[in-house]
KOLMARVEX-819438 format. One record per residue (C-alpha): residue number from 0; z, y, x. Coordinates in steps of 0.05 Angstrom, whole numbers. Layout:
N
{rec NUM,{Z,Y,X}}
...
end
This chain:
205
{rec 0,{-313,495,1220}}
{rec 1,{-296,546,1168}}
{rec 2,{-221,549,1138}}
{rec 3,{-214,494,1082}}
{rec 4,{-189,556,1041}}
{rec 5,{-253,597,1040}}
{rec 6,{-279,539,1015}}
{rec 7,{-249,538,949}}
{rec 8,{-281,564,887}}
{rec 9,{-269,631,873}}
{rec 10,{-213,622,809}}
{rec 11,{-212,661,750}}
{rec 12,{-187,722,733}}
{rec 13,{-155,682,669}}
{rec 14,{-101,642,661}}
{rec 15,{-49,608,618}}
{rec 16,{28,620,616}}
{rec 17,{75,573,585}}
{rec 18,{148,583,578}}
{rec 19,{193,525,593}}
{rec 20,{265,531,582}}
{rec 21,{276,589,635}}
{rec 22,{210,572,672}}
{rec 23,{136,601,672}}
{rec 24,{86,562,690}}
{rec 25,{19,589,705}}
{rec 26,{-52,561,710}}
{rec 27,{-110,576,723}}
{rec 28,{-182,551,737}}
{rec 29,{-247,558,788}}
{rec 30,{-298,610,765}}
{rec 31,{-358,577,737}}
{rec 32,{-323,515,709}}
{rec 33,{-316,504,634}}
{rec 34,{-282,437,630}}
{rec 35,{-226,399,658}}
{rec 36,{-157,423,677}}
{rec 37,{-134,476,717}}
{rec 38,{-139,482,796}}
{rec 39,{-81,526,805}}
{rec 40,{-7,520,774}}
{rec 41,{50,562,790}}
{rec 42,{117,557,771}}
{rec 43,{169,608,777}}
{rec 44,{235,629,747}}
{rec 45,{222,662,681}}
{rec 46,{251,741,704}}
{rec 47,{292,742,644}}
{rec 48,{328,675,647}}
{rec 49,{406,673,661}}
{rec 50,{410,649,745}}
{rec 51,{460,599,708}}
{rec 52,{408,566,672}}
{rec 53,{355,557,733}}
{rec 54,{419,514,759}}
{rec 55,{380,452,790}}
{rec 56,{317,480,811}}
{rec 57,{252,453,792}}
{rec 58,{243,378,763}}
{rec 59,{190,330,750}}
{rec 60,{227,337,684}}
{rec 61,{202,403,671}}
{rec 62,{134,392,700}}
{rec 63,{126,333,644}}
{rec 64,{133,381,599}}
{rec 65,{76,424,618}}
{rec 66,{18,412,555}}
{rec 67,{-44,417,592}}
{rec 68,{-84,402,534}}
{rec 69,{-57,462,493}}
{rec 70,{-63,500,561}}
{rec 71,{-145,492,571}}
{rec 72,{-145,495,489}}
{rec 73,{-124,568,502}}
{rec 74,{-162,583,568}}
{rec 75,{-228,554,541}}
{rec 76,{-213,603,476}}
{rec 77,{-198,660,530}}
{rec 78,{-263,647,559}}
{rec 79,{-309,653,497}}
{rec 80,{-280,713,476}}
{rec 81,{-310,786,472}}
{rec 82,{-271,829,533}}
{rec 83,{-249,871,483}}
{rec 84,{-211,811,458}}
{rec 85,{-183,788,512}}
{rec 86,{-162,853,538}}
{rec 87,{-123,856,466}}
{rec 88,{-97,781,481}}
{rec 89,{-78,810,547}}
{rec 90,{-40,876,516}}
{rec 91,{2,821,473}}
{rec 92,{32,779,520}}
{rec 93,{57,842,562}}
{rec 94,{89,863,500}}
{rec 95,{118,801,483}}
{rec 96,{151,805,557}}
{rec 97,{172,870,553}}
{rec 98,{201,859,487}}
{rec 99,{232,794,511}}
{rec 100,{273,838,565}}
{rec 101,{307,875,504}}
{rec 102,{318,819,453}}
{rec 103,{335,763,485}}
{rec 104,{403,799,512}}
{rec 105,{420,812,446}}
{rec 106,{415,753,409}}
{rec 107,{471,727,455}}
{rec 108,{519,762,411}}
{rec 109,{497,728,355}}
{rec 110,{467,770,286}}
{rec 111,{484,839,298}}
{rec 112,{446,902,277}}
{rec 113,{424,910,337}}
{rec 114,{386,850,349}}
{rec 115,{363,844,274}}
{rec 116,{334,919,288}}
{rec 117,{303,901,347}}
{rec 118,{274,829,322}}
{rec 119,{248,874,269}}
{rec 120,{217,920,316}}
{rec 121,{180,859,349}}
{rec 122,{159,831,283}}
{rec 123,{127,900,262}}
{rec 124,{88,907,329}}
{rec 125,{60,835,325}}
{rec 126,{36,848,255}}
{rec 127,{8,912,267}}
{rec 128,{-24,883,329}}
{rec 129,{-64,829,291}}
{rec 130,{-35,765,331}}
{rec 131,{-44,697,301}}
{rec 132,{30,658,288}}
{rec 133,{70,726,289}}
{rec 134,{143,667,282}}
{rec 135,{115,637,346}}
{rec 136,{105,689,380}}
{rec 137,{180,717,371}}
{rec 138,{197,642,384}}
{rec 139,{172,645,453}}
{rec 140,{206,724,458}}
{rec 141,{272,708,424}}
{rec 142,{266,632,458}}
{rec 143,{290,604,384}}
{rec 144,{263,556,340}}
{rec 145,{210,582,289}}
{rec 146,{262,562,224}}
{rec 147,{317,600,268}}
{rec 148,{262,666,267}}
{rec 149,{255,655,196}}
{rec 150,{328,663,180}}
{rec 151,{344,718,229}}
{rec 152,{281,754,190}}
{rec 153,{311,744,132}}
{rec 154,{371,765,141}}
{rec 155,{343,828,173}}
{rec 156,{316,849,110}}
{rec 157,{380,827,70}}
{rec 158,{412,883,115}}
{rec 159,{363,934,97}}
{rec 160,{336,934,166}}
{rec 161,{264,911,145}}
{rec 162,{219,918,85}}
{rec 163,{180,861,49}}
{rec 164,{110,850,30}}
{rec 165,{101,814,-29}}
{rec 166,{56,741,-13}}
{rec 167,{43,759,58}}
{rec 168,{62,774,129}}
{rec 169,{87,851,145}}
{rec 170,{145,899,128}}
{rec 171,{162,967,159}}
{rec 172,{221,987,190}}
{rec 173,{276,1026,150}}
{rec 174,{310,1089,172}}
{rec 175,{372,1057,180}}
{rec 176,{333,1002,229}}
{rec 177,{302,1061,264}}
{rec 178,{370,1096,276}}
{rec 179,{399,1036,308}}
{rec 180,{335,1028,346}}
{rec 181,{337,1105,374}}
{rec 182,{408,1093,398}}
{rec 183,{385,1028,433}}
{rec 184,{336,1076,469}}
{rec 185,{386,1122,497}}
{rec 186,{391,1104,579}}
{rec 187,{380,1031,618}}
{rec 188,{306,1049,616}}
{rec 189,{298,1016,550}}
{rec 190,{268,1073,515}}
{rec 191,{212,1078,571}}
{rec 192,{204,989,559}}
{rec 193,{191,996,483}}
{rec 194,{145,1063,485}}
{rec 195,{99,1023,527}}
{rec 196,{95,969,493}}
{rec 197,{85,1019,426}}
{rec 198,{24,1045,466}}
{rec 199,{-1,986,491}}
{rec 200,{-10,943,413}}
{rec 201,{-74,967,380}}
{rec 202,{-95,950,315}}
{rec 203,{-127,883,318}}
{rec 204,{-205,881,344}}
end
């Protein structure tokens, strides 16, 4: 008799993530199949979390809170799309983790230059990248509420840290954003974190 493993289908090179408080959860499904829910879930300590907040382990608390729905939403959307496209998709969520790795320190000290300049930073590279719900994307990097973005935005440009577009979604960064930003690159490896993730975002397919 063969190993029950070989057996399996063969799963896909694609797959979800979903942030939950300072968990990811990954899934993913069998080549070949185009319905149904995933095969394959993983759930792991988000790298970025504070050890104090992983306090407990994991819960059938925070497995309730996985949205499969939304999850095979995305991975049938994933599935349809050009390569190019999903190699783009792809290029945005390692940005959004690299860029999580530099924020989300910050905004522990509440609204200081530095984390305005750096939410601004993120903001810009979204944008420029094309992604769809730019505020919910930094909501998942920042791990804040949408509104909360929306303020901390705001006040980023009230300090001069972040140009406005009239009507619409964009901005550029200020000199005095970029100044604070170069200093931020100086040492810990952050400079080397950011230029990748500058190299990485492509205008939008």
């Amino acid at each position: 008799m063969r190993d029950r493993e070989t057996e399996l289908p063969r799963l896909e090179e694609l797959g979800v993530l979903q942030t939950i408080g300072p968990w990811q959860v990954s899934l993913r499904w069998p080549k070949g199949t185009d319905q149904g829910g995933p095969w394959y879930m993983e759930v792991r300590v988000d790298p970025t979390a504070a050890p104090e907040d992983a306090v407990g382990g994991i819960s059938s608390t925070v497995l309730r809170q996985v949205d499969f729905r939304q999850a095979a939403d995305a991975w049938r959307r994933l599935r349809g799309a050009p390569s190019s496209e999903v190699d783009r998709l792809r290029t945005i969520a390692s940005a959004a983790d690299d860029l999580s790795k530099i924020i989300r320190p910050l905004v522990n000290d509440g609204l200081t230059d530095e984390y305005l300049a750096w939410l601004a930073t993120a903001y810009v590279t979204f944008v420029e990248a094309g992604v769809d719900s730019v505020t919910g994307h930094l909501s998942d990097v920042v791990r804040r509420q949408p509104d909360t973005i929306r303020s901390h935005l705001k006040e980023a440009r009230n300090r001069g840290l972040l140009t406005a577009v009239k009507g619409r979604a964009g901005g550029q960064l200020t000199d005095e954003a970029k100044r604070i930003i170069s200093v931020g690159l100086q040492g810990d490896g952050i400079g080397e974190s950011i230029s990748a993730v500058q190299r990485r975002m492509g205008p939008p397919v």
